[in-house]
C-alpha positions, 0 to 999 in steps of 0.5 A: 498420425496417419495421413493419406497418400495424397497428403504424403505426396504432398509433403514430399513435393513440398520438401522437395521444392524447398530443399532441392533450389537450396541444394543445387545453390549451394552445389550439391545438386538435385539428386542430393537435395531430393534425398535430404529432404526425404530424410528430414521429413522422413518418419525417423526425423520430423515424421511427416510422413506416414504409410511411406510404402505406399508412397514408394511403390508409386515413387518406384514407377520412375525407375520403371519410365527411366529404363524404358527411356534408356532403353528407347535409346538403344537400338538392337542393332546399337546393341550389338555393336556396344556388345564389347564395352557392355560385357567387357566393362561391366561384365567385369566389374560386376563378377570382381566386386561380387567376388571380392565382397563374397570372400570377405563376408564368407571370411566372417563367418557367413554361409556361402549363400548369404555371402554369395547373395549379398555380393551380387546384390551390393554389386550393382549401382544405381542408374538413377543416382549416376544418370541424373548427377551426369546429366546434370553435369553435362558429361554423359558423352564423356569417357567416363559417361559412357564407361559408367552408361556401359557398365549400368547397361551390363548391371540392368540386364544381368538383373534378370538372371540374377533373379533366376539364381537367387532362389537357388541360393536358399539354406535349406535348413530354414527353406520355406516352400511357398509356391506350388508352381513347378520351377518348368512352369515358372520359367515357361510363363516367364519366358512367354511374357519376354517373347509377348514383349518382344512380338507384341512390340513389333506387331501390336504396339508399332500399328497401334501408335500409329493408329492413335497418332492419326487421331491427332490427340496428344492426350490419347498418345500419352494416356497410350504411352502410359499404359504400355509401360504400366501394362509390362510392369504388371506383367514382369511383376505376375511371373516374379520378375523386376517391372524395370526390366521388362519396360527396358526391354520393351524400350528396346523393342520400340527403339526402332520406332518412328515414335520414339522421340514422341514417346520419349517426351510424352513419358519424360515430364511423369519420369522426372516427377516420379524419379524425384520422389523415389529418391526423397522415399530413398532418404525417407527409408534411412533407419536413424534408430538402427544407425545410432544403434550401431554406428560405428557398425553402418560406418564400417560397412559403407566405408567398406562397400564404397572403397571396394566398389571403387577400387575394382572400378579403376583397375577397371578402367586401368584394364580398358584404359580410360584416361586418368581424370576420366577414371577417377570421374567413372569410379566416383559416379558407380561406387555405390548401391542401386536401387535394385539392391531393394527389390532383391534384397525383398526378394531374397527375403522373401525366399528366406536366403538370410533373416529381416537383420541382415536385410534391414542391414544391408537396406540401410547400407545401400541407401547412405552409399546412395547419398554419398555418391553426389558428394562423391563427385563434389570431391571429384569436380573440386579437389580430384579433377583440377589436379589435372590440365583439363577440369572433368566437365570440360574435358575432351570426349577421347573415348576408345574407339571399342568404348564409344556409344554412338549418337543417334541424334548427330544431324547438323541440321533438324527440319520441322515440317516435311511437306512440298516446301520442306522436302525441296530443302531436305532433297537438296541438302540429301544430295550433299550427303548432309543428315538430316532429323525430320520431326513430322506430325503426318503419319502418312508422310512418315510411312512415305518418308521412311521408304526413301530413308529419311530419318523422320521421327513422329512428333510435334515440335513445338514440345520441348522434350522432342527438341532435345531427343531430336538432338537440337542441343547438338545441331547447327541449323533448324529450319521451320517448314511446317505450313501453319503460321501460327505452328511457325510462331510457336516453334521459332519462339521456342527454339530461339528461348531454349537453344539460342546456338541454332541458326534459325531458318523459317518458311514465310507464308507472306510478306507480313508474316515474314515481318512477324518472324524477323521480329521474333528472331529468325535468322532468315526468312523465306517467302515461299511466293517471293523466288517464283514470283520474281522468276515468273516476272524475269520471264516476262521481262524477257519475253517482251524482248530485254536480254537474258542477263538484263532481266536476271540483273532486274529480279536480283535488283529487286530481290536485295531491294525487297529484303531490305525494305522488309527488314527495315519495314519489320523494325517498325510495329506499323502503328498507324497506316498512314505513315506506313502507306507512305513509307511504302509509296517511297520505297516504290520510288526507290525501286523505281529508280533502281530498275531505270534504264541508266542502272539496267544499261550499267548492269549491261556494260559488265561483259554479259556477267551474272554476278552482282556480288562484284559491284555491289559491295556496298551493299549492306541490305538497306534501303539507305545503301541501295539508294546510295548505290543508285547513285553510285550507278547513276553517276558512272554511267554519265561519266562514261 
């Protein structure tokens, strides 16, 4: 029966909201999960599903965000310095797999050809599979995280020439010339359409965003970052080549961008979503017929592919010496096919570099390897990796100095806001030489930011996704200097729910808004009037003649006071106003008594210090304990 491409959809997130929680409850994680369910409502199963094509070309655009968002994480400059780990690392395991795999097929028989091509094609793995299953585990700054981000780097890239060489690879005996385009003209637009991505980014895409950022719409900036990636898409795809890679290049290109964390997230919730569908589409494709018309065949052949990929993976790692555990981790995740393996496998069929069998073959093949890559890494979490002294998820990030990627978002500390308030704290924590990620929605504040060498990204922080890409997951303090109390709000109550490790710091715009604060959670709240408000009455105090250190002691008297009866007055909801009224009144008398002549005198005695850490330790920043230390006061001084 045959369904529309909603309805298809439809059944795709249905099956993947039931079987992906099951998945992940009974630790074979989402990946897994997303590529059963595929399988079981796929048209060699239930046959749920129809036009399933279609469905994959749309389901395919969540490969093409993916590499766009690897490659918004890569600077050119990361790049270069990556160049060791990205050509070693991968160069080697891409040329030793397509040799090994080139010498068995050509030893049954094959054309070198066919041979050749289908090595280069097996040879590459799957982004896709092996980011989700080590994000989900939490080790891509592992050893072996970055070993394996290397390595898929190497294979993303090397895609592209290997492209350029399948055509050259046709049996000419059966060769069918279907393009009228001379080979010169091919390569001309080809390497127009790189060099427009290339300028365009620099020129046109950077003055454009920011153009739509001061619109102050986030609708538009996200139908904008949209439209970037589905425009490359389509114009990697009119000259022949692979849509992935034109948006990571294009990635690239903006990873230099002040908007790099705002695209990351607006692109992330539409990568996710399509990513999950890809893979359901990948365990949909399984060709039940064909394998339980060969089994034995199809279980050889990925047995085989597996073994292979995973053998020339850790002498790999011998090679560039990555620790034991962390090898056996980098080998599991890789040995398998990727996704690319299909659009060059239709490519190459499409030139007529082997027959619709082997493909058929060789689709099937890439696709179970794919499914067995997160059992892969269950045998390794639970049989391989407690065999060593530290399990692999806990494991220490000992990377080679040649083979660590660095970390773009290492700021202990992340400010949100950088108007007059926040620049006094970024200037004075610059001054210590401590970095510091500024998140701005001010695009003018960001091109003035950006000429004193600030790292200042566009972006509102409310947004979860900037959070993470901003680093929070790594920081240690957040401090909220955004001027909207309602923005203040927000933001505390999203960071204190998703990262309940940061210390919050919060800018108060009054005493009842700091009350509000304190009840959401802040760790410290500053009134931005309190400090000038007190430094202007000690310099009233001393211009009506009381002495400098006695007018100093009155306004930190008055602050410890202040704080106090703000937290404690924060712990009540102020219901009725009366009570409040009146409990207001006493603290007045509080503090009365606290700055009465017998304190100020006692204060006086102490040889002209400035501190009052000394004699103040009982001090606990309560009411109670501030009117027992007046006591205190009070007493010694009619002892004395």
């Amino acid at each position: 029966m045959e369904h529309g491409v909603l309805f298809n959809i439809f059944i795709y997130l249905a099956a993947g909201v039931v079987a992906v929680p099951i998945a992940k409850r009974l630790g074979l994680g989402s990946v897994l999960g997303y590529l059963i369910a595929g399988a079981i409502v796929g048209p060699y199963a239930l046959s749920l599903i129809s036009n399933q094509e279609d469905v994959m070309h749309v389901a395919e655009f969540g490969v093409v965000m993916m590499l766009f968002l690897v490659g918004l994480e890569l600077k050119p400059a990361l790049l270069w310095q990556l160049r060791m780990p990205i050509l070693g690392t991968g160069g080697l395991q891409l040329c030793a797999t397509t040799l090994c795999i080139f010498l068995l097929l050509l030893a049954c028989g094959l054309a070198w050809q066919t041979a050749l091509a289908i090595g280069l094609i097996v040879a590459l793995s799957s982004t896709a599979i092996v980011l989700q299953n080590l994000q989900e585990r939490e080790l891509m700054k592992t050893e072996a995280g970055k070993n394996a981000f290397a390595v898929l780097l190497f294979q993303d890239i090397a895609v592209i020439p290997i492209l350029s060489l399948l055509p050259l690879l046709v049996i000419q005996d059966t060769a069918i010339v279907e393009s009228t385009i001379p080979s010169w003209q091919s390569a001309l637009m080809i390497a127009g359409v790189i060099a427009g991505i290339i300028i365009g980014g620099h020129f046109l895409v950077v003055p454009l965003l920011r153009i739509i950022a001061r619109s102050r719409s986030r609708e538009i900036f996200i139908a904008t970052a949209l439209a970037l990636v589905v425009g490359i898409a389509l114009a990697m795809e009119a000259v022949g080549l692979s849509a992935a890679l034109g948006t990571f290049l294009a990635g690239v290109v903006l990873a230099d961008s002040e908007y790099r964390h705002e695209l990351e997230s607006d692109i992330e919730p539409f990568k996710s979503l399509l990513l999950g569908i890809f893979f359901i589409s990948v365990g949909a494709s399984i060709d039940f017929n064909l394998l339980f018309e060969q089994p034995a065949l199809i279980a050889f052949l990925v047995t085989g592919l597996i073994v292979i990929k995973f053998v020339v993976l850790f002498i790999t790692g011998i090679v560039f010496k990555i620790q034991r555990s962390q090898n056996w981790l980098f080998s599991c995740a890789l040995a398998q096919g990727g996704e690319f393996a299909f659009v060059l496998t239709s490519f190459a069929l499409q030139r007529q570099v082997f027959d619709n069998e082997i493909a058929s073959l060789l689709v099937l093949v890439v696709t179970l390897s794919m499914v067995f890559t997160p059992l892969l890494l269950i045998i390794n979490d639970k049989i391989i990796a407690p065999t060593f002294k530290r399990k692999v998820p806990h494991a220490a990030n000992k990377a080679t100095p040649e083979h660590q990627i660095p970390d773009d978002t290492d700021s202990s500390v992340i400010i949100a806001g950088f108007g007059g308030f926040g620049q006094v704290v970024g200037r004075l924590l610059h001054g210590y030489h401590i970095n510091t990620t500024i998140l701005e929605n001010d695009v003018g504040q960001i091109e003035l930011l950006q000429q004193f060498k600030y790292k200042v990204f566009y972006g509102d922080a409310e947004q979860l996704n900037l959070l993470h890409a901003a680093g929070a997951d790594n920081a240690k303090l957040f401090i909220i200097a955004v001027e909207s109390a309602s923005r203040t709000k927000r933001i505390l109550i999203k960071v204190k729910k998703h990262f309940p490790h940061l210390t919050v710091l919060v800018r108060a715009t009054d005493r009842n808004h700091a009350q509000q604060l304190i009840r959401l959670g802040a760790d410290h709240v500053f009134r931005e009037s309190l400090d000038s408000g007190i430094s202007l009455g000690v310099e009233t105090l001393k211009a009506l003649g009381m002495r400098a250190n006695q007018a100093h002691r009155a306004g930190q008297v008055f602050r410890r006071h202040d704080e106090a009866v703000l937290h404690e007055e924060a712990k009540q909801m102020h219901e009725h106003e009366p009570e409040f009224v009146n409990r207001s009144l006493t603290e007045r008398r509080i503090l009365k008594k606290l700055l009465g002549l017998d304190a100020l005198t006692y204060y006086d005695n102490l040889n002209d210090a400035w501190a009052t850490q000394a004699h103040s330790n009982e001090d606990k920043n309560t009411v109670g304990n501030l009117a027992a230390a007046h006591k205190h006061n009070k007493s010694t001084g009619e002892q004395s």
